[in-house]
Backbone bond lengths (Angstrom), bond angles and torsions (degrees), N, CA, C in turn:
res aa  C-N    CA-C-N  psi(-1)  N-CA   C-N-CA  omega(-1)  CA-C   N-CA-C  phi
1 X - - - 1.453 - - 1.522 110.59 -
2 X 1.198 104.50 126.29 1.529 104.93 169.97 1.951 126.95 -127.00
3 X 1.166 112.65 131.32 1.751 97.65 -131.62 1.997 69.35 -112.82
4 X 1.205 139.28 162.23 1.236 161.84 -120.07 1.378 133.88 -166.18
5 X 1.517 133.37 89.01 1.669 117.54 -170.75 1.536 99.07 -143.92
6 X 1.493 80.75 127.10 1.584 86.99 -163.74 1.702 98.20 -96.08
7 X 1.435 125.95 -172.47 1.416 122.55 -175.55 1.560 93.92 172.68
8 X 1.741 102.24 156.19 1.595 110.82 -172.09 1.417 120.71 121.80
9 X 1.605 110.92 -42.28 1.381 121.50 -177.49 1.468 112.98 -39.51
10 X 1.275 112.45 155.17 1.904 128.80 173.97 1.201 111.73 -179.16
11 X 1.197 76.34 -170.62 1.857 99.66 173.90 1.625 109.27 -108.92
12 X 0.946 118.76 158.86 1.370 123.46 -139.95 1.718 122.85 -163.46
13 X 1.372 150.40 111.66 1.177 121.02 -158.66 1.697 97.41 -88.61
14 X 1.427 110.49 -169.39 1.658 110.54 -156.79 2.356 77.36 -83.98
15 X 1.211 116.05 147.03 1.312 124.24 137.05 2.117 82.93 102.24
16 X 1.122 93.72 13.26 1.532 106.04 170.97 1.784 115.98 -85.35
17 X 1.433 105.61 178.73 1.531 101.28 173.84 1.219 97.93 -143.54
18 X 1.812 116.46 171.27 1.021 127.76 -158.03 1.896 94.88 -161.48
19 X 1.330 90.13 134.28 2.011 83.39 152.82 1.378 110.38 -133.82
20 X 1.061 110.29 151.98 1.202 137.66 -176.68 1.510 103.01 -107.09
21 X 1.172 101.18 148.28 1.948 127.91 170.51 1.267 137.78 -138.09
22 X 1.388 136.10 141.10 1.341 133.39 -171.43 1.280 109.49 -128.59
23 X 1.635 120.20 111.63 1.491 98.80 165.37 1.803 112.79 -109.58
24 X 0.933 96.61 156.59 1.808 108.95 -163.81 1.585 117.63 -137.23
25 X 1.213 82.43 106.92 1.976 79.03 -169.54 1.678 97.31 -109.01
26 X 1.281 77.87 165.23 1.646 105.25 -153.12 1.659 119.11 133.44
27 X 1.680 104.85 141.52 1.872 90.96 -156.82 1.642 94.45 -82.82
28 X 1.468 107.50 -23.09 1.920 83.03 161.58 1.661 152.69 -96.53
29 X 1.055 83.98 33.31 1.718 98.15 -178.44 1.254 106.71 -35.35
30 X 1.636 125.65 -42.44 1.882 118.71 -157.56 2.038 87.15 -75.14
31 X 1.400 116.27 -21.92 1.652 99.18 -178.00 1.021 107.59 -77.74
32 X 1.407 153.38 -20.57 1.558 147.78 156.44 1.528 112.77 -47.77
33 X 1.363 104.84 150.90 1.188 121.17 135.01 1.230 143.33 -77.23
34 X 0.944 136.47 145.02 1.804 132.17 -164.04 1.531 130.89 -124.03
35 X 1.182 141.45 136.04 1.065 105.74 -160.43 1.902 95.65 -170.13
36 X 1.038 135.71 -170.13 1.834 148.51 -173.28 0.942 99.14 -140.40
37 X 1.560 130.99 155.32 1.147 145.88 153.38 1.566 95.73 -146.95
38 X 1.604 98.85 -178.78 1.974 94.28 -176.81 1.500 100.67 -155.48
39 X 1.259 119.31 161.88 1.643 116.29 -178.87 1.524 94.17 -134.12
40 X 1.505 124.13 116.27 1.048 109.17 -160.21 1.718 75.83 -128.94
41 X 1.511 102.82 171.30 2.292 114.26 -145.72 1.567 77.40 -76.33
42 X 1.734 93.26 136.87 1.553 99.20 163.06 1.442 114.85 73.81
43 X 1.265 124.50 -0.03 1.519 121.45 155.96 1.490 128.25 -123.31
44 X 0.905 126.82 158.87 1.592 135.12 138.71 1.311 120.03 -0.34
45 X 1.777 136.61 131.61 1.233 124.67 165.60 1.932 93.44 -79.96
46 X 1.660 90.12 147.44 1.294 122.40 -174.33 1.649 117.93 -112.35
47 X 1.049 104.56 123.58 1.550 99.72 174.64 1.192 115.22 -76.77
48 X 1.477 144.81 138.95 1.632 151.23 167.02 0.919 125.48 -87.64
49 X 2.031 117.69 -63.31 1.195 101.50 -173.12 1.466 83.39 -161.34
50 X 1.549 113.84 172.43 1.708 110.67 167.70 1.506 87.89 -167.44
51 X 1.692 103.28 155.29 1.276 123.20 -168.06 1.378 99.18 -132.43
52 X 1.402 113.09 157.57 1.496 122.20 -179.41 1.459 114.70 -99.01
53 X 1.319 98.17 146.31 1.701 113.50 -158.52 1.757 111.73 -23.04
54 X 1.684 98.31 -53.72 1.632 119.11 175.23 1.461 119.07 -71.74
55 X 1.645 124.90 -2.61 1.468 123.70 -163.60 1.487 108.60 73.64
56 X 1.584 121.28 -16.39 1.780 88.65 -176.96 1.073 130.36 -78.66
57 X 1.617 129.50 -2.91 1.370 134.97 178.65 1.464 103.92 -113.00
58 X 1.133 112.40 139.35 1.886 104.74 176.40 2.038 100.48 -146.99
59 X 1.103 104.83 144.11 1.754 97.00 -174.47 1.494 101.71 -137.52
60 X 0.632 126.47 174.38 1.898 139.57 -156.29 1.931 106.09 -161.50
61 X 1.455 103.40 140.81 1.553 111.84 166.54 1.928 99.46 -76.27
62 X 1.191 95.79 150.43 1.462 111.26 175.49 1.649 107.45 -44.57
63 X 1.002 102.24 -38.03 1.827 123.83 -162.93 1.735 99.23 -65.16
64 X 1.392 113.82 -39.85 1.698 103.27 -175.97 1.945 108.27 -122.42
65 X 1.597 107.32 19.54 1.146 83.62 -179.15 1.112 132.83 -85.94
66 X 1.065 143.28 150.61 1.488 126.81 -158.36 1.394 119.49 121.81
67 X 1.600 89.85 -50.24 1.549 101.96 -170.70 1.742 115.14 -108.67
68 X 1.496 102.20 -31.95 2.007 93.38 -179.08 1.836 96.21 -97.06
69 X 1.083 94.51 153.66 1.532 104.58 172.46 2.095 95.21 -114.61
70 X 1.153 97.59 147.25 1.617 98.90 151.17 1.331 109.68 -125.64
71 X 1.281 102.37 167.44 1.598 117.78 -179.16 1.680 116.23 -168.31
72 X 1.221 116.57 162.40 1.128 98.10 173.75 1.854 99.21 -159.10
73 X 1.441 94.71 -175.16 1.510 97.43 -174.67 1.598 98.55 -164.16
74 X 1.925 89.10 122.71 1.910 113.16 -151.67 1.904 74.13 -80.26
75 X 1.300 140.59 -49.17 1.624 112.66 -156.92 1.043 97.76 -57.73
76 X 1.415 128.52 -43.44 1.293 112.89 -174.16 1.319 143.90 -58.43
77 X 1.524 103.88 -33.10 1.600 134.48 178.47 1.430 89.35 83.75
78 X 0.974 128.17 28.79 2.197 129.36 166.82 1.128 104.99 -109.01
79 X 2.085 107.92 151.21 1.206 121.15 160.17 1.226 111.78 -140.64
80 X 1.281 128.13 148.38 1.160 125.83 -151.19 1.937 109.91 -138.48
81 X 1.078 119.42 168.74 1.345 118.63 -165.46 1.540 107.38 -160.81
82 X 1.663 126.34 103.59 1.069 143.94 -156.00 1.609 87.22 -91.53
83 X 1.609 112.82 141.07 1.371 101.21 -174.33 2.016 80.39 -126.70
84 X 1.266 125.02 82.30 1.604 94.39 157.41 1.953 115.87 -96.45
85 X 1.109 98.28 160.71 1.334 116.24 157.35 1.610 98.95 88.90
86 X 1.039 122.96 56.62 1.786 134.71 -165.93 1.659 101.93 -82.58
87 X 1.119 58.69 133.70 1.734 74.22 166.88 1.743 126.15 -127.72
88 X 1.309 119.75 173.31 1.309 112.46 -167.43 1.769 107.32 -85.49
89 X 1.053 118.47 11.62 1.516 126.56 177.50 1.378 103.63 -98.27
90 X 1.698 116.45 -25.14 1.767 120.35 -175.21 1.833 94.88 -81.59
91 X 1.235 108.38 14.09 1.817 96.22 177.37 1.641 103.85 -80.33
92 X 1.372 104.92 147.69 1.812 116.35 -167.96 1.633 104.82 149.54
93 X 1.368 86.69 166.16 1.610 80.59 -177.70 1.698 90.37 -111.16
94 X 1.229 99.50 147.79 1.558 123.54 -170.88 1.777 108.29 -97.79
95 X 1.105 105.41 110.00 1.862 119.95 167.62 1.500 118.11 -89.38
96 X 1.698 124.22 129.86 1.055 107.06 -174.45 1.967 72.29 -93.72
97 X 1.966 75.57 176.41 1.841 96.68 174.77 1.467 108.37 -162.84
98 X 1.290 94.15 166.73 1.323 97.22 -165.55 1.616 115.14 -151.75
99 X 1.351 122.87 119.09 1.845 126.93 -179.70 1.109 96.26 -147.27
100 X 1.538 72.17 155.79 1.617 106.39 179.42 1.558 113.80 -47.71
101 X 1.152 114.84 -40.86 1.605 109.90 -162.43 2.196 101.96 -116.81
102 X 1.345 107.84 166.40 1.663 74.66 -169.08 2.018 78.58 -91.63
103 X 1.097 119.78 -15.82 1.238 128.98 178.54 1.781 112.36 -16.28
104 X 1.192 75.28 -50.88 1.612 98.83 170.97 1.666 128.73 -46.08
105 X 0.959 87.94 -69.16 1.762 102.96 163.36 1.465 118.11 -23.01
106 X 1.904 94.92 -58.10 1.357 101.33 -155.32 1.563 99.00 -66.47
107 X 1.707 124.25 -23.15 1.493 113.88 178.13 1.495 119.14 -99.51
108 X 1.373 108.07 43.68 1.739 118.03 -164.61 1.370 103.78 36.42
109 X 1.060 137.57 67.01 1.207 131.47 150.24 1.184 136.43 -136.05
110 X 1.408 140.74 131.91 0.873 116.78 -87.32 2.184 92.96 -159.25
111 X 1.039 141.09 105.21 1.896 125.40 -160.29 1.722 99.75 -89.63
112 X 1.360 99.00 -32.62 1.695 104.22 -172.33 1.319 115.63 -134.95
113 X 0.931 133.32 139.80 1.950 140.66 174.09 1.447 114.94 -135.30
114 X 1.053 107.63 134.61 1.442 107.39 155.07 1.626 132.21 -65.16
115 X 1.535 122.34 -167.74 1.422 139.87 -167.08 1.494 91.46 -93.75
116 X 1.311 128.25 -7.12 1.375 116.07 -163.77 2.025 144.41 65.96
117 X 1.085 105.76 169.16 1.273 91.55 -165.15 1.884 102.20 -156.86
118 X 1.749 112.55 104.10 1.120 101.24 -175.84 1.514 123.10 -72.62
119 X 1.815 115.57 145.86 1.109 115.67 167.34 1.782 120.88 -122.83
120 X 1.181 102.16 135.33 1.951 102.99 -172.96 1.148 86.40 -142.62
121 X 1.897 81.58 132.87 1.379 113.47 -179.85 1.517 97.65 -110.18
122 X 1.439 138.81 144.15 1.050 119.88 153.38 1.213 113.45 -138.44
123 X 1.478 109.43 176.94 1.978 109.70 -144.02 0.966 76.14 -100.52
């Protein structure tokens, strides 16, 4: 079981930054994969980004690459998600998550999520 609390969310003007954080307890967090997705009003949940258990693989939707970084850090049991260069389309509230495989990711799907964490960008 791996239980999820994300933190960071705001309001934000458009071309602003933001980070985001996840803490996740449980003594195996470094065997997960990690990763964001977001449900923003009136759409589809979206996948963002996901990182590999160790940090050496990390992948991004077309939509923020460039601009969010993830990262994380296993002493800590945190992962984190650098948001610069926001825009008013990155408004949604942001879920961290977390599976076993990053395989997963790539089909939004998803073993664990957090409570979420809103973000507004405005123009």
């Amino acid at each position: 079981q791996v239980q999820l609390v994300e933190s960071g969310g705001g309001l934000v003007q458009a071309g602003g930054s933001l980070r985001l954080s996840c803490a996740a307890s449980g003594r195996t967090f470094s065997t997960y994969a990690m990763g964001w997705c977001r449900l923003a009003s009136g759409k589809e949940r979206e996948f963002v980004s996901a990182i590999s258990w160790n940090g050496g693989m990390t992948y991004y939707a077309d939509s923020v690459k460039g601009r969010f970084t993830i990262s994380r850090d296993n002493a800590k049991n945190t992962v984190y998600l650098q948001m610069n260069s926001l825009k008013p389309e990155d408004t949604a509230v942001y879920y961290c998550t977390a599976n076993i495989g990053l395989s997963q990711f790539m089909r939004n799907e998803y073993d664990y999520w957090g409570q979420g964490t809103q973000v507004t960008v405005s123009s």
